[in-house]
VOLOPA-365244 format. One record per residue: chain; residue number from 1; x, y, z of N, C-alpha, C in turn; residue in three letters. Coordinates in Angstrom, 1 decimal. Layout:
N
+-------+-----+--------+--------+--------+--------+--------+--------+--------+--------+--------+-----+
: chain :   n :   n_c1 :   n_c2 :   n_c3 :  ca_c1 :  ca_c2 :  ca_c3 :   c_c1 :   c_c2 :   c_c3 : res :
+-------+-----+--------+--------+--------+--------+--------+--------+--------+--------+--------+-----+
:     A : NUM :      X :      Y :      Z :      X :      Y :      Z :      X :      Y :      Z : ALA :
...
+-------+-----+--------+--------+--------+--------+--------+--------+--------+--------+--------+-----+
This chain:
175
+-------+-----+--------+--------+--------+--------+--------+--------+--------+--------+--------+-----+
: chain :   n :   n_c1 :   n_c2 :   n_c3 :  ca_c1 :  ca_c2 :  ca_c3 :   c_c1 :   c_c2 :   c_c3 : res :
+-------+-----+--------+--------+--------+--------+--------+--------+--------+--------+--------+-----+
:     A :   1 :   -2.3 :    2.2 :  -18.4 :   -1.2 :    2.1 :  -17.5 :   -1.5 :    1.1 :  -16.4 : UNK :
:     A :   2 :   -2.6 :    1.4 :  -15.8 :   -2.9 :    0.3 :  -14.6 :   -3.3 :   -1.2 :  -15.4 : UNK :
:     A :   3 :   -3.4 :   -1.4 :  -16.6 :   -3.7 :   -2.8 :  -16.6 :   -2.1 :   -3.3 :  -17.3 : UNK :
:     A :   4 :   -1.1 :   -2.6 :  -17.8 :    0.4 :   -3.0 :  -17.2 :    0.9 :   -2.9 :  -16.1 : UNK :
:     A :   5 :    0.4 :   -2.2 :  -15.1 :    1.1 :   -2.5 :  -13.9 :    0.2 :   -3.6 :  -13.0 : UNK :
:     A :   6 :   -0.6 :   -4.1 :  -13.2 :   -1.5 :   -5.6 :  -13.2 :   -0.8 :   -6.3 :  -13.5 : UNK :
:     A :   7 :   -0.3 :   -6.3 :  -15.1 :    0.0 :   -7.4 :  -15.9 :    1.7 :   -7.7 :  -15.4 : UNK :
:     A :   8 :    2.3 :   -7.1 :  -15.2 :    3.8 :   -7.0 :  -13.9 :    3.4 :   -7.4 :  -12.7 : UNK :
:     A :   9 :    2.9 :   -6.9 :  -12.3 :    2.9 :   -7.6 :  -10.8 :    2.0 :   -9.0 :  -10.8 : UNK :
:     A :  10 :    1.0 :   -9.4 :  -11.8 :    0.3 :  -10.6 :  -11.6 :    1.8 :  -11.5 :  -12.3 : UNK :
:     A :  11 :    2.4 :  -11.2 :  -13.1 :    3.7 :  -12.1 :  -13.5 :    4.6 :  -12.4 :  -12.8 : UNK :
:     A :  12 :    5.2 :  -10.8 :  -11.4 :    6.2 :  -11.4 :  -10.5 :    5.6 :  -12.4 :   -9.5 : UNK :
:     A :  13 :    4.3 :  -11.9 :   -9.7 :    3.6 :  -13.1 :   -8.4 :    3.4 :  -14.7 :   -8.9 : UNK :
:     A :  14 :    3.6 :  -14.6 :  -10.4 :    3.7 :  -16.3 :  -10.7 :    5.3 :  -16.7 :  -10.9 : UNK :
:     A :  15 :    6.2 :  -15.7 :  -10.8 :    7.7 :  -16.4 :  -11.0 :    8.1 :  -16.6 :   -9.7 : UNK :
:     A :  16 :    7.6 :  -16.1 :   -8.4 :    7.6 :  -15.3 :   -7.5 :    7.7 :  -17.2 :   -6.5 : UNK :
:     A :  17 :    6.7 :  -17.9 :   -6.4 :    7.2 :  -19.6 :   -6.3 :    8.1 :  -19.9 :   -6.6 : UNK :
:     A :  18 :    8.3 :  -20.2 :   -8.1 :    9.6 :  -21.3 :   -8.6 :   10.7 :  -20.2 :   -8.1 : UNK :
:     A :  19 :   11.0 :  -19.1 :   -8.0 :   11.8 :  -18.6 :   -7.4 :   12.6 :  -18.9 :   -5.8 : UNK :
:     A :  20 :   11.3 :  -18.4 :   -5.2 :   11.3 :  -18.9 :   -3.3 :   11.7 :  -20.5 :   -3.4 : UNK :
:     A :  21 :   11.2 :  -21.5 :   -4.2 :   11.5 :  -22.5 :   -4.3 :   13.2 :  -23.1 :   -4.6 : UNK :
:     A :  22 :   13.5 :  -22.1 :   -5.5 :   14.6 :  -22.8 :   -6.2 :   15.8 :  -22.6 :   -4.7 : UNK :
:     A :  23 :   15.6 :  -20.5 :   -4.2 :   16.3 :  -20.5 :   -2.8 :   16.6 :  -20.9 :   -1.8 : UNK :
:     A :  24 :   15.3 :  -21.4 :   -1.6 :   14.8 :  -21.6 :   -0.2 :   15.5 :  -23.4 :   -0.1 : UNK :
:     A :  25 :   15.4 :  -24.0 :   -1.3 :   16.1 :  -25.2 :   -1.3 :   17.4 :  -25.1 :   -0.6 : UNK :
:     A :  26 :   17.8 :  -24.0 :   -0.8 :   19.7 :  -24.0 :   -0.3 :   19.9 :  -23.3 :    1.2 : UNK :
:     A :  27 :   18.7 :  -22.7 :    1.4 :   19.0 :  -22.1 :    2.7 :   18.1 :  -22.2 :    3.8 : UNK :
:     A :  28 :   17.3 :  -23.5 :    3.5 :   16.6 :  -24.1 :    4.7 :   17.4 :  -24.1 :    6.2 : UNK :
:     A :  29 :   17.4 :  -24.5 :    6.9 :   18.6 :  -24.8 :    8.2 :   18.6 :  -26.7 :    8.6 : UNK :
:     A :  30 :   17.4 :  -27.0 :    8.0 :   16.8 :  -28.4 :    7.6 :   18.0 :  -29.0 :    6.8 : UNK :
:     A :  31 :   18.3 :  -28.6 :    5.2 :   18.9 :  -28.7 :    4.4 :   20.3 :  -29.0 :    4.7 : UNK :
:     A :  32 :   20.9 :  -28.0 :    5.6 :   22.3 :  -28.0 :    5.7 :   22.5 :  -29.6 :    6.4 : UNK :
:     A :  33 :   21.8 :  -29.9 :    7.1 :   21.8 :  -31.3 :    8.0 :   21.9 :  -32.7 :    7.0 : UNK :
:     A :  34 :   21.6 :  -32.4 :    5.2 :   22.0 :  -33.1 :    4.6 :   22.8 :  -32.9 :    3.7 : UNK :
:     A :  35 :   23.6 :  -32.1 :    3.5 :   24.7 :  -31.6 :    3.1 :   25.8 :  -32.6 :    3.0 : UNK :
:     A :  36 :   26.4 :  -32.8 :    1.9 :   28.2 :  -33.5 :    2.0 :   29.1 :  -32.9 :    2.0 : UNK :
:     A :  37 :   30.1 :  -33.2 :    2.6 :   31.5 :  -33.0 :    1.9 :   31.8 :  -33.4 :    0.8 : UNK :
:     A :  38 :   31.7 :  -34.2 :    0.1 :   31.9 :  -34.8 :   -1.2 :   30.4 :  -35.0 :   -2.1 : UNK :
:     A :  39 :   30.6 :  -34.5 :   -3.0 :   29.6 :  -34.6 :   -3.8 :   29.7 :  -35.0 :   -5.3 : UNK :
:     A :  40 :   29.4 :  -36.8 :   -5.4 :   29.2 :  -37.1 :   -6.9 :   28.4 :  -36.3 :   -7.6 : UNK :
:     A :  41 :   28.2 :  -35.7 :   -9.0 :   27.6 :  -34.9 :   -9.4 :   26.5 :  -36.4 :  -10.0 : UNK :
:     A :  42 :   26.6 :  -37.4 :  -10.3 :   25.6 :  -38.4 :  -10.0 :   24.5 :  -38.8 :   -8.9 : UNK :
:     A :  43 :   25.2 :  -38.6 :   -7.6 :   24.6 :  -39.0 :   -6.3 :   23.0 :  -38.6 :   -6.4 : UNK :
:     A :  44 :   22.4 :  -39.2 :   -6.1 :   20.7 :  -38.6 :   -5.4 :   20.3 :  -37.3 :   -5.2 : UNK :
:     A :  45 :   20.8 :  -37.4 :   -4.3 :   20.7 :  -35.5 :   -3.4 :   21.9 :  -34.7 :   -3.9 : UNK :
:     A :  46 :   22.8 :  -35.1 :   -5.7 :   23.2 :  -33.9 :   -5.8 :   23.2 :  -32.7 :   -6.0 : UNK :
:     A :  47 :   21.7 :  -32.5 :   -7.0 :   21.0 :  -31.1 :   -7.2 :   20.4 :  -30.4 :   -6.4 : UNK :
:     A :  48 :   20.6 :  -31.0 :   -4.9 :   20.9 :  -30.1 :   -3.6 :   22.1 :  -29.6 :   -3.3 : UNK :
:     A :  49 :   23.3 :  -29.5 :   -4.0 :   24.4 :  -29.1 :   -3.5 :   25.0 :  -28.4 :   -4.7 : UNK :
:     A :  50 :   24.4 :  -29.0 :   -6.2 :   25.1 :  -27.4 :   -7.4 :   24.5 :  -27.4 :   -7.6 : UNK :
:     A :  51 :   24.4 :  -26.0 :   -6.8 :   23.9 :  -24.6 :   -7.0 :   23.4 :  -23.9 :   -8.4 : UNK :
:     A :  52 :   24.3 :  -23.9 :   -9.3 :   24.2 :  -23.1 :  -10.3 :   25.3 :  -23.6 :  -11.0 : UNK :
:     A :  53 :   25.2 :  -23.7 :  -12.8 :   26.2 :  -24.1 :  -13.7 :   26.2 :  -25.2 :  -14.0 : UNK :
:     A :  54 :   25.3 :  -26.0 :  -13.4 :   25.7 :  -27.5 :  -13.7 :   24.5 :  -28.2 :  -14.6 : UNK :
:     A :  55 :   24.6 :  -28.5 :  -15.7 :   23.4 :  -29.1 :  -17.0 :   22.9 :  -30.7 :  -16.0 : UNK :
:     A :  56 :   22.0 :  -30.9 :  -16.6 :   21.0 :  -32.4 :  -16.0 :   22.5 :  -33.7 :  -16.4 : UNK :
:     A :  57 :   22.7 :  -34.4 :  -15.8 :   23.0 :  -36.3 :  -16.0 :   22.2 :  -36.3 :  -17.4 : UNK :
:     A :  58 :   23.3 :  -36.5 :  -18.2 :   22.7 :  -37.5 :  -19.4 :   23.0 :  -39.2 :  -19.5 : UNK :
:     A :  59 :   22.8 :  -39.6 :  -18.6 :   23.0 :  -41.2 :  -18.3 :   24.3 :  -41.7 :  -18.2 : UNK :
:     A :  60 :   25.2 :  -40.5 :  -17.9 :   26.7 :  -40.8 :  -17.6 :   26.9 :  -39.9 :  -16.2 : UNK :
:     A :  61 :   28.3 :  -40.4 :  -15.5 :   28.5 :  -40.5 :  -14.2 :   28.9 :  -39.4 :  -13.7 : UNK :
:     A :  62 :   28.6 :  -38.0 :  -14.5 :   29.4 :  -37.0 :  -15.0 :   28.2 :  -36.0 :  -15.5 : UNK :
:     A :  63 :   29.0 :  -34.8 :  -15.1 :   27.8 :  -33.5 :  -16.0 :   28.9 :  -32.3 :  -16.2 : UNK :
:     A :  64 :   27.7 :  -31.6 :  -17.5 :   29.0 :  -30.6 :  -17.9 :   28.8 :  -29.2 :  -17.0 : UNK :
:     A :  65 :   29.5 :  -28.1 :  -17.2 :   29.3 :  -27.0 :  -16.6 :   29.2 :  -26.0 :  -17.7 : UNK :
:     A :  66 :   28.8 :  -24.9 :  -16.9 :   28.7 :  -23.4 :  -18.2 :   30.4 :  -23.0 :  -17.6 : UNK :
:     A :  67 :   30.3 :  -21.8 :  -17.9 :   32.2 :  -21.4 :  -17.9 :   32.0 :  -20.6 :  -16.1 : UNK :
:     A :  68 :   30.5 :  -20.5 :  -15.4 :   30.3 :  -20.0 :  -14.1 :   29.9 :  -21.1 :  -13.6 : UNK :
:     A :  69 :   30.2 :  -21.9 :  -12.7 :   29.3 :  -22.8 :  -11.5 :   29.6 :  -22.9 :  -10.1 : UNK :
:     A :  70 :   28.4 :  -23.0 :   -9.3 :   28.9 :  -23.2 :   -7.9 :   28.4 :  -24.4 :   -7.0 : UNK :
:     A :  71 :   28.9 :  -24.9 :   -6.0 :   28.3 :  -25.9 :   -4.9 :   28.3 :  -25.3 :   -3.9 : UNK :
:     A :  72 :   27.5 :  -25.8 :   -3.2 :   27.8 :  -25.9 :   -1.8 :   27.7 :  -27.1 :   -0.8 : UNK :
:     A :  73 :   29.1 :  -26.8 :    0.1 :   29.3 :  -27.8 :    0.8 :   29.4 :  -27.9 :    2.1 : UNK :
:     A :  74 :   29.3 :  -29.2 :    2.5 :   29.7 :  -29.7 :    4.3 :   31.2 :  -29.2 :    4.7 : UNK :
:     A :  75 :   31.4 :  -28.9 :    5.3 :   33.2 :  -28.9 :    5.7 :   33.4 :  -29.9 :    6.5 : UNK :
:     A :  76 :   34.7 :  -31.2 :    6.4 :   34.6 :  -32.2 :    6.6 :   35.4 :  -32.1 :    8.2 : UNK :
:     A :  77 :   34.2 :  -33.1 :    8.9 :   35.4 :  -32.9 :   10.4 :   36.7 :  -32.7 :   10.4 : UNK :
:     A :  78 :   37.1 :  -31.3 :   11.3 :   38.6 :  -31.5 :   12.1 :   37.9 :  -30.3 :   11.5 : UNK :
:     A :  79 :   38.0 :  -29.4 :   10.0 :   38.4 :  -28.7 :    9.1 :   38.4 :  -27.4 :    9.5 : UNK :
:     A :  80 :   37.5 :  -26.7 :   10.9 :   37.4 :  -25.7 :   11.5 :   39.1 :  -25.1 :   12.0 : UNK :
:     A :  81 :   39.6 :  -26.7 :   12.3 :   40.7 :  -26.4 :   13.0 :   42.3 :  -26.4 :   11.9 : UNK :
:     A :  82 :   42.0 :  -27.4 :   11.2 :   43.0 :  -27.7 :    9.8 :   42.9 :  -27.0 :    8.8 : UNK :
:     A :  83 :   41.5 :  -26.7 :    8.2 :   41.5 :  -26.5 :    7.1 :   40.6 :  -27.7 :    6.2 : UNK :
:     A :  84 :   40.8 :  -28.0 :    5.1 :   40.2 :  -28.7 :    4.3 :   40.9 :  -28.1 :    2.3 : UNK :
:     A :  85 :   41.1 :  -29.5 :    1.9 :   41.3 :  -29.8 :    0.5 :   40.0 :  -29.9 :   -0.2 : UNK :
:     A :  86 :   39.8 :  -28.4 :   -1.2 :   39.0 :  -29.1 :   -2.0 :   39.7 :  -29.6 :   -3.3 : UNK :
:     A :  87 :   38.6 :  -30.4 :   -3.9 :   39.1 :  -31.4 :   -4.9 :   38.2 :  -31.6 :   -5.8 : UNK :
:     A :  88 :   37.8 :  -31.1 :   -7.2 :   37.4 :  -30.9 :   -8.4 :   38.0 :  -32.0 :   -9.3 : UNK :
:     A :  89 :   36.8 :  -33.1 :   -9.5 :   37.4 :  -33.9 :  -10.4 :   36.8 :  -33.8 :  -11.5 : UNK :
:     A :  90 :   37.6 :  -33.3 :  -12.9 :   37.1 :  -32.6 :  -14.1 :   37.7 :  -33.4 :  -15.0 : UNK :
:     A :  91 :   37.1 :  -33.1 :  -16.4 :   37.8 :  -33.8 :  -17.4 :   37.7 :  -32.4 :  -18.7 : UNK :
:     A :  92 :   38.2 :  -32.3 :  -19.5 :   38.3 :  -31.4 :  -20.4 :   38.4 :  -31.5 :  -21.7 : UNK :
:     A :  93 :   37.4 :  -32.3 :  -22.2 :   37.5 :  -32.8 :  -23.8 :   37.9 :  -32.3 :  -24.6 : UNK :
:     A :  94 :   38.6 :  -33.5 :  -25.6 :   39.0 :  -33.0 :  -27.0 :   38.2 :  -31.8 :  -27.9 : UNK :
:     A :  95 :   36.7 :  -32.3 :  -27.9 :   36.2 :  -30.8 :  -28.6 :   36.2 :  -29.9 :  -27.8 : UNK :
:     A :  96 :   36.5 :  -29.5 :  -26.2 :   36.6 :  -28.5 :  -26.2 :   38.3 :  -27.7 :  -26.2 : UNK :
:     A :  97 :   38.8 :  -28.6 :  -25.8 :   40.6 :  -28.1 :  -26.1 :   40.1 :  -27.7 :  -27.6 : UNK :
:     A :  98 :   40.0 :  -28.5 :  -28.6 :   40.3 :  -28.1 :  -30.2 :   39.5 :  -27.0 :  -30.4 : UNK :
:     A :  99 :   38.7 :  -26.0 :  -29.8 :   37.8 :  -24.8 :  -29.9 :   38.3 :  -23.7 :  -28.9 : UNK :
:     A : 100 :   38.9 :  -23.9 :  -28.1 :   39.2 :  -23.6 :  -27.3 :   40.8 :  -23.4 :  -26.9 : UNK :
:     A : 101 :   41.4 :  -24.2 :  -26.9 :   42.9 :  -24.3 :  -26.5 :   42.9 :  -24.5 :  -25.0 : UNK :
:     A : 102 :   43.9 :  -24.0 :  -24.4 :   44.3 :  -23.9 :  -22.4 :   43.2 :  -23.4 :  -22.4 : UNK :
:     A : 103 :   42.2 :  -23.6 :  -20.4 :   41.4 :  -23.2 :  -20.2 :   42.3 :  -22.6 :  -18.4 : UNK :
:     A : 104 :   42.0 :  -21.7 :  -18.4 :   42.4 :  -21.8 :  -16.5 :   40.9 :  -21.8 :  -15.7 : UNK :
:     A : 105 :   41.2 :  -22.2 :  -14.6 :   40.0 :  -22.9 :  -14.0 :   40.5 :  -22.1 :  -12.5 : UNK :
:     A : 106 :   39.5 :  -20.7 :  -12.6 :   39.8 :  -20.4 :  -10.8 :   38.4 :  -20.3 :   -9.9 : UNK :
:     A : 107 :   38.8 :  -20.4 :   -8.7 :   37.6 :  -20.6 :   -7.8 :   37.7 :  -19.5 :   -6.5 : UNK :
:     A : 108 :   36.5 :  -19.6 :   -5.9 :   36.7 :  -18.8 :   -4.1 :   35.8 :  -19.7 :   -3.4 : UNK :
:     A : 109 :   36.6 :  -19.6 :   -2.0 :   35.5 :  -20.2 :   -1.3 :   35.3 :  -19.6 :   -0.2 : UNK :
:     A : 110 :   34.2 :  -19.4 :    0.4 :   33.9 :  -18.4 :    1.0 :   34.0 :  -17.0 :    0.9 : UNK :
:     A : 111 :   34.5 :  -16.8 :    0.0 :   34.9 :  -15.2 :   -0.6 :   36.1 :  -15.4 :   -0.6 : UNK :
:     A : 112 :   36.7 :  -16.2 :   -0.4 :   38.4 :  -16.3 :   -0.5 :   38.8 :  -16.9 :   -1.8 : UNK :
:     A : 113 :   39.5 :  -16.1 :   -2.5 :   40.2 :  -16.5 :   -4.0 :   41.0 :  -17.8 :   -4.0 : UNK :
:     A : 114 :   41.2 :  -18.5 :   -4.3 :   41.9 :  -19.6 :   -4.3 :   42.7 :  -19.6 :   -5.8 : UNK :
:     A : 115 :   43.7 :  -20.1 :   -5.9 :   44.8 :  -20.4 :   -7.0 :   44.1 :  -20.5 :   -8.1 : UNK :
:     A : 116 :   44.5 :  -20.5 :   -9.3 :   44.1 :  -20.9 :  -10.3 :   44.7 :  -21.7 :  -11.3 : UNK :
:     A : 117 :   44.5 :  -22.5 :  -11.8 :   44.9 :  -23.5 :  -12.8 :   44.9 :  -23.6 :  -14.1 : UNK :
:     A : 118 :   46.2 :  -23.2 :  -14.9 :   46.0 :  -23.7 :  -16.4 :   46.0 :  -24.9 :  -16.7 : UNK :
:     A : 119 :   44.9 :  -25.3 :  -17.9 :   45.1 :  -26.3 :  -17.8 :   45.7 :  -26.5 :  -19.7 : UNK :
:     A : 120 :   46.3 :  -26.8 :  -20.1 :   47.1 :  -26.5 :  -21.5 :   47.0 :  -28.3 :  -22.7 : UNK :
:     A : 121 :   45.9 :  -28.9 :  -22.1 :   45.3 :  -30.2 :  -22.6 :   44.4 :  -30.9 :  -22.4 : UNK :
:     A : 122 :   44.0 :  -31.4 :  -23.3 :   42.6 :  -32.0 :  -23.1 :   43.2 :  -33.4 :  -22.1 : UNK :
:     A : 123 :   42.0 :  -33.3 :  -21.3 :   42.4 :  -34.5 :  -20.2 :   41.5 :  -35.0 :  -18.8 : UNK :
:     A : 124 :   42.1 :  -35.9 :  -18.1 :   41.1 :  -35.8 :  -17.2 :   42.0 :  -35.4 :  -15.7 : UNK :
:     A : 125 :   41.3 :  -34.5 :  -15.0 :   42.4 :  -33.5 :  -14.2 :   41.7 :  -33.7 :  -12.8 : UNK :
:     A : 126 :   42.4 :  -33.4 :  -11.7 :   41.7 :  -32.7 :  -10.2 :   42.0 :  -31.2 :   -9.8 : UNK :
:     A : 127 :   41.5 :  -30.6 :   -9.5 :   41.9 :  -29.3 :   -8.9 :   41.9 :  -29.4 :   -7.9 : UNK :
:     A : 128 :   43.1 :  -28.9 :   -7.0 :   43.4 :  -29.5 :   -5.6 :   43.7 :  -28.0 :   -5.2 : UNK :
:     A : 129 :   43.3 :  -27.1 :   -3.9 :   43.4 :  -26.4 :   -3.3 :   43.5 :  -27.2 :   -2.1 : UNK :
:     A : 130 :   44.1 :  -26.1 :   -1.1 :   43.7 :  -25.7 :    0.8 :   42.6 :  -24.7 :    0.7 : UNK :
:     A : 131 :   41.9 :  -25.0 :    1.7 :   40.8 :  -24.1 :    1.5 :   41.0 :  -23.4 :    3.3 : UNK :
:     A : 132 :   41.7 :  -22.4 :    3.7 :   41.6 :  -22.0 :    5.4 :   40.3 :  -22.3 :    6.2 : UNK :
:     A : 133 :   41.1 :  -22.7 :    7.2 :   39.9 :  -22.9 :    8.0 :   39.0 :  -21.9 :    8.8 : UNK :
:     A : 134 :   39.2 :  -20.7 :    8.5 :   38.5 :  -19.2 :    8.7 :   37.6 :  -19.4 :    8.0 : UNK :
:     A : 135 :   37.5 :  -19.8 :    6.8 :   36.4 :  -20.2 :    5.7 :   35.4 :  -21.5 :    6.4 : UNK :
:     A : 136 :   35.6 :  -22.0 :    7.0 :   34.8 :  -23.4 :    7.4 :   34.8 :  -23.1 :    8.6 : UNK :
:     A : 137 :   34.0 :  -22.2 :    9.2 :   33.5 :  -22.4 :   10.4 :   31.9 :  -22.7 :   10.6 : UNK :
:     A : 138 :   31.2 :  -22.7 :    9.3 :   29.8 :  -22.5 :    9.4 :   29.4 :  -23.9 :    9.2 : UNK :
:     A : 139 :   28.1 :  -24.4 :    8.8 :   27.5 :  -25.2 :    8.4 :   27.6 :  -25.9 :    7.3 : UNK :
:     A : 140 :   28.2 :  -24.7 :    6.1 :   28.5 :  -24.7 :    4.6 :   29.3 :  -24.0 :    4.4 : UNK :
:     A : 141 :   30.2 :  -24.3 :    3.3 :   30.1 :  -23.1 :    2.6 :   30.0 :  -23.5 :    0.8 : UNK :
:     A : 142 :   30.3 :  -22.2 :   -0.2 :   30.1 :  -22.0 :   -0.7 :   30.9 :  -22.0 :   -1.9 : UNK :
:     A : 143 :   31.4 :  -22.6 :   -2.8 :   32.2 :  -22.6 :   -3.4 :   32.0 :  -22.0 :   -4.7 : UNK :
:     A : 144 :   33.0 :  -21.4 :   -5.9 :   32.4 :  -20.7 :   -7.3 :   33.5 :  -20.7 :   -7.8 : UNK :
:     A : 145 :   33.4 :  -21.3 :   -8.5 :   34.2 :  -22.0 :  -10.0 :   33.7 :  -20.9 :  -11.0 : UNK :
:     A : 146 :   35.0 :  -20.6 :  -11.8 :   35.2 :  -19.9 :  -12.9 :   36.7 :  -20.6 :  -14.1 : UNK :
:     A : 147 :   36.0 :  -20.7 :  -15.6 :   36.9 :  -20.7 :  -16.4 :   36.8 :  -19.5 :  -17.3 : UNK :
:     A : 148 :   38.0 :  -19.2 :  -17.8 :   38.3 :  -18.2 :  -18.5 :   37.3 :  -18.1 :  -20.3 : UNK :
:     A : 149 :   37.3 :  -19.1 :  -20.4 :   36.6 :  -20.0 :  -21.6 :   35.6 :  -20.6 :  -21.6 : UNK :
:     A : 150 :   34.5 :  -20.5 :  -22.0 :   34.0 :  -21.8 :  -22.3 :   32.9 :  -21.5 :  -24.1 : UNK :
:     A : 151 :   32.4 :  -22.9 :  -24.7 :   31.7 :  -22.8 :  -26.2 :   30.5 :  -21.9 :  -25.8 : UNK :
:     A : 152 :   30.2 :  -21.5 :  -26.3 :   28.9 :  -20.5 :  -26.3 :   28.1 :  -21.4 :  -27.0 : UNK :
:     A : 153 :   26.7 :  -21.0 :  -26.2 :   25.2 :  -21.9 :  -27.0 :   25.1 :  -21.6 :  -28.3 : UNK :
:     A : 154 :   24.9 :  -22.0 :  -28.9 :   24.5 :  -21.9 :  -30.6 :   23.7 :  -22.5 :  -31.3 : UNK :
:     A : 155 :   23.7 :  -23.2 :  -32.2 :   22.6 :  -23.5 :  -32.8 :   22.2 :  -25.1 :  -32.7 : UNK :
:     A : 156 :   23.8 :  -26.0 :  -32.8 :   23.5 :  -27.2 :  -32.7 :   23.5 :  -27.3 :  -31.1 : UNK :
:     A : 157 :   24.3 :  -27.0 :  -30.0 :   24.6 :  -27.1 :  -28.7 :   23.8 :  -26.2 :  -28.3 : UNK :
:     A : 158 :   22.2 :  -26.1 :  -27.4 :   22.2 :  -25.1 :  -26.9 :   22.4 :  -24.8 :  -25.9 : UNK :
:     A : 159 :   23.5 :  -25.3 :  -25.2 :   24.0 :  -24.9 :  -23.6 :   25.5 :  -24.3 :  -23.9 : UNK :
:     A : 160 :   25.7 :  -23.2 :  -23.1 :   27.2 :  -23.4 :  -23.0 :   27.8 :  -24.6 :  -21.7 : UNK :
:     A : 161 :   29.5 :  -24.4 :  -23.0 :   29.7 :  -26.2 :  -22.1 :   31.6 :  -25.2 :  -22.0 : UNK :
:     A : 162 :   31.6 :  -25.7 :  -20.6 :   33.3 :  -25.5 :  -20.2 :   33.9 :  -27.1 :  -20.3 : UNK :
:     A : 163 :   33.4 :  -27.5 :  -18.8 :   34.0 :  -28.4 :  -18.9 :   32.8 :  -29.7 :  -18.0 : UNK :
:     A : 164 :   33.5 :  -30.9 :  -18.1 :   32.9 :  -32.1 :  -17.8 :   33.3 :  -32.4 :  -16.2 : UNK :
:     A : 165 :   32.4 :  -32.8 :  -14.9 :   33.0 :  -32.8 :  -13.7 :   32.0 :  -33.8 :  -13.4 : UNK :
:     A : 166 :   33.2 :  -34.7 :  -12.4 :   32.8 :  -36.1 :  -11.8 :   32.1 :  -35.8 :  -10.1 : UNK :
:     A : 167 :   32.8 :  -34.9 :   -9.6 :   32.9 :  -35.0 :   -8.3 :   33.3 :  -33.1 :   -7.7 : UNK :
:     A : 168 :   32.9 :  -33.3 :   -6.9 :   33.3 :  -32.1 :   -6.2 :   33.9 :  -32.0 :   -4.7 : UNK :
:     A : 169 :   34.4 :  -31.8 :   -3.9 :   34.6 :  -32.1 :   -2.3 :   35.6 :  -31.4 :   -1.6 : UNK :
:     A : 170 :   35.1 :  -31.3 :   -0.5 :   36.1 :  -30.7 :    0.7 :   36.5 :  -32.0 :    1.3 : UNK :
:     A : 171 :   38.0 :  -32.6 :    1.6 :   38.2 :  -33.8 :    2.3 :   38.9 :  -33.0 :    3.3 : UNK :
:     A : 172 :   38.9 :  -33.2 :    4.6 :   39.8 :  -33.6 :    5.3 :   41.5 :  -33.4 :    5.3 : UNK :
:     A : 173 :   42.2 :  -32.6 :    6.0 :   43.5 :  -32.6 :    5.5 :   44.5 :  -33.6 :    6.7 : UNK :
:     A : 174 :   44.9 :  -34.8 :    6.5 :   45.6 :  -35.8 :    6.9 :   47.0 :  -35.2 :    7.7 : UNK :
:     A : 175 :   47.4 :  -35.6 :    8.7 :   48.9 :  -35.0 :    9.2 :   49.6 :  -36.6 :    9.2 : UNK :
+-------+-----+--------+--------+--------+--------+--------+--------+--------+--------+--------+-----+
């Protein structure tokens, strides 16, 4: 018994780094200071800002998602007082329409549900919300993307894939 309860705890203590590491990336107070509002999922310092769901750049300007992903982002000046648009620029391939059919695409941000979107064709789309400005009063926040759908890993693909996304962002709302 004691040399399983060794062999567990010497294990949590080696996952126990890449773990603190992976968090601690997102909740530095350092961190938030480089934070965007807009985030190409190509940019440099994007895999400081999605969080989770989003597969590596395969030498395109673009990456796919699992059918859960999230960012996090800057809230763009004014936005404590206005509000702020986020803006999801996605595309949703033919192989996955043809396996799939409509996909709806809903999100929260900051714990606030936001609309959700059918999308009923393969295409290249934006998801446009208001996001309240009761939500943007921090540093960041947090945004979490959900589709209803997405291909499950299998044997040729081993990722699940929803959908394909260029960009992510909170802009500014214009009067």
């Amino acid at each position: 018994m004691r040399r399983l309860t060794a062999a567990v705890v010497l294990g949590a203590l080696a996952l126990a780094p890449a773990a603190c590491k992976r968090s601690a990336k997102h909740e530095l107070p350092e961190a938030a200071l480089e934070l965007r509002s807009v985030v190409p999922v190509d940019g440099p310092d994007a895999d400081l800002q999605l969080v989770r769901g989003f597969h590596s750049l395969e030498g395109n300007p673009w990456r796919w998602t699992e059918g859960k992903f999230s960012v996090i982002l800057r809230p763009p000046p004014g936005s404590t007082l206005e509000g702020a648009q986020l803006e999801l620029k996605l595309n949703i391939p033919d192989v996955v329409f043809q396996q799939l059919g409509s996909v709806t695409l809903s999100a929260t941000a900051g714990g606030i549900l936001l609309a959700p979107e059918k999308y009923t064709a393969a295409g290249t789309y934006v998801y446009t919300r208001s996001v309240p400005a009761s939500v943007l009063a921090g540093d960041s926040v947090s945004i979490e993307f959900a589709t209803d759908k997405a291909i499950p890993a299998g044997k040729i693909e081993k990722r699940e894939l929803a959908l394909i996304v260029t960009s992510v962002g909170l802009v500014s709302i214009s009067k």
